[in-house]
C-alpha positions as CSV (number, residue, x, y, z in Angstrom):
1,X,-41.9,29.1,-28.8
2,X,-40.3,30.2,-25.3
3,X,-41.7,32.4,-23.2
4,X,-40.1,34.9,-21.2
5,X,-40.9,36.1,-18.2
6,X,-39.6,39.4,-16.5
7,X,-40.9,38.4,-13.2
8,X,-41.0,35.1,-10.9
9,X,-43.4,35.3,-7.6
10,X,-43.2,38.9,-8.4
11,X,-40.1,39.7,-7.9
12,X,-37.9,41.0,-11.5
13,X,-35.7,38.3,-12.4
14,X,-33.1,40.1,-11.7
15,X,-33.6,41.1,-8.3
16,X,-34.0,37.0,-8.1
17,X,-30.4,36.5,-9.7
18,X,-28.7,39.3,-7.3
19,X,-30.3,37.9,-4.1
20,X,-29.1,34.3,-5.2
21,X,-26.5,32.7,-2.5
22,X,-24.0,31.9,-5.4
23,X,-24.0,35.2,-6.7
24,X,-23.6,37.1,-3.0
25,X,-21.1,34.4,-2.4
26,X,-19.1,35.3,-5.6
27,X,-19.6,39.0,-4.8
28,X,-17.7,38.7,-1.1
29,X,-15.0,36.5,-3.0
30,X,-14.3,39.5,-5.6
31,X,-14.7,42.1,-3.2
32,X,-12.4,40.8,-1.0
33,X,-9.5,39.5,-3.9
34,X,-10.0,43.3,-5.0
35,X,-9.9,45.3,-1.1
36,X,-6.1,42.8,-0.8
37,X,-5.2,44.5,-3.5
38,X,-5.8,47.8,-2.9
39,X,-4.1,47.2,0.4
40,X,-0.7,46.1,-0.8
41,X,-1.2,49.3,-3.1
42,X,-1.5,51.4,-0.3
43,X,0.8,49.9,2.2
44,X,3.7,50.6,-1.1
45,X,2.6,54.1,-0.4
46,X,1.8,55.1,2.7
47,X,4.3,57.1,4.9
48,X,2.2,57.9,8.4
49,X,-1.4,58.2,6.4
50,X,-4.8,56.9,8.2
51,X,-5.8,56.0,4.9
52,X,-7.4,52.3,4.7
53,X,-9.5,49.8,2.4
54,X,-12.5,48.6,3.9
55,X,-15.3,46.9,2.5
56,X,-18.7,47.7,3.0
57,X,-22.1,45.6,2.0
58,X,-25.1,47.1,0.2
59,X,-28.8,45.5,-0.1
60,X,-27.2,43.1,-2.9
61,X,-23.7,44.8,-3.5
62,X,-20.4,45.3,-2.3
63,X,-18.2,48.2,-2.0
64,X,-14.7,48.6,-1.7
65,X,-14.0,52.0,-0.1
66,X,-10.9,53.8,0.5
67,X,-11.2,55.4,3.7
68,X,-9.8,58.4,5.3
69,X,-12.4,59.0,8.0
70,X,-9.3,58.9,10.2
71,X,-6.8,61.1,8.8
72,X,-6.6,64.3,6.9
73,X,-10.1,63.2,4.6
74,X,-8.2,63.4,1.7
75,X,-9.4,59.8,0.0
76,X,-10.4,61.7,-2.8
77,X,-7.1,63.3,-3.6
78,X,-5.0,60.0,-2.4
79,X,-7.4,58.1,-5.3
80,X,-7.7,61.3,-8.1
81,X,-4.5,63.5,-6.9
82,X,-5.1,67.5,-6.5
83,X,-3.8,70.6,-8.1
84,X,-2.0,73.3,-6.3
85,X,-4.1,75.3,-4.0
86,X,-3.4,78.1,-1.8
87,X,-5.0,78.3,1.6
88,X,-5.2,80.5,4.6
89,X,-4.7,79.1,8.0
90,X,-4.7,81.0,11.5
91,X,-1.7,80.1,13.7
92,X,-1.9,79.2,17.6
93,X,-1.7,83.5,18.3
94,X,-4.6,83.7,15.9
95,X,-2.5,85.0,13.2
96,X,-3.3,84.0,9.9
97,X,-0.8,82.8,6.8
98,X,-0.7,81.2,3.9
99,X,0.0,77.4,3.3
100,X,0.6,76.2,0.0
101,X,-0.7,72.6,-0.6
102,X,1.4,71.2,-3.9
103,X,0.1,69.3,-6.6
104,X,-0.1,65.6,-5.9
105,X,-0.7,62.7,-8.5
106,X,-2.9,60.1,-8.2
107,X,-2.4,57.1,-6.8
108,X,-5.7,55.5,-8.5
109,X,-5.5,52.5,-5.7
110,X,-9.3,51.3,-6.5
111,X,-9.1,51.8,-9.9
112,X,-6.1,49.7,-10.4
113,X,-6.9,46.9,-7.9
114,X,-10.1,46.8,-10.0
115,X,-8.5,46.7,-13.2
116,X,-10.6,49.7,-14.4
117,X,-9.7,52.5,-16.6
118,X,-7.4,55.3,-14.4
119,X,-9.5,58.8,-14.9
120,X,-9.2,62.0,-13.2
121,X,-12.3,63.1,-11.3
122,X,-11.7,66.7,-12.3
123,X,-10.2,69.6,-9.6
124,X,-9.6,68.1,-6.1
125,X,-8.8,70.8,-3.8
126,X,-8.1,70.5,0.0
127,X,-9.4,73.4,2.3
């Protein structure tokens, strides 16, 4: 009979399978196929955005990201889309007024580059 082991040199096993060179080396390759993708999604979009895919590495992960550090920080509503909101600003005589931001679908670039399921992250609102 086979014995099992859930450690080698104390390390789990599969802390020993994530750290392997094959598997990091397959994790950059998919990471990469799936950050092009969400590129030529994004450039089909974007008008003037800052948005932009970048791809970020974790202890034994990666992340694709899509980034709007840059721009108006709306990577949330680009991915998810927004409802309608209502906001006040103050104009440049300290004046304030209303700005209606309008409803905006998704554009789900990460989800669909990743070929995962397209899911609305609940009520985005921009402030």
């Amino acid at each position: 009979m086979a014995e099992i082991y859930s450690s080698v040199n104390g390390r789990k096993i599969e802390k020993l399978m994530a750290v392997n060179d094959v598997v990091q080396a397959e994790l950059d390759r998919r990471a990469f196929e799936i950050a092009v993708r969400a590129e030529e999604i994004l450039i089909r979009h974007r008008a003037d955005g800052h948005a932009e895919i970048d791809i970020e590495a974790g202890d034994n992960n990666r992340y694709v990201i899509l980034s709007d550090d840059r721009g108006q920080k709306a990577a949330l509503s680009i991915e998810y889309g927004r409802e309608a909101s209502v906001v006040i600003r103050k104009d440049k005589h300290g004046g304030k007024y209303l700005d209606v931001i309008p409803e905006m679908d998704g554009l789900y670039i990460l989800a669909t580059a990743s070929n995962l399921p397209k899911k609305r992250k609940g009520k985005v609102k921009l402030d």
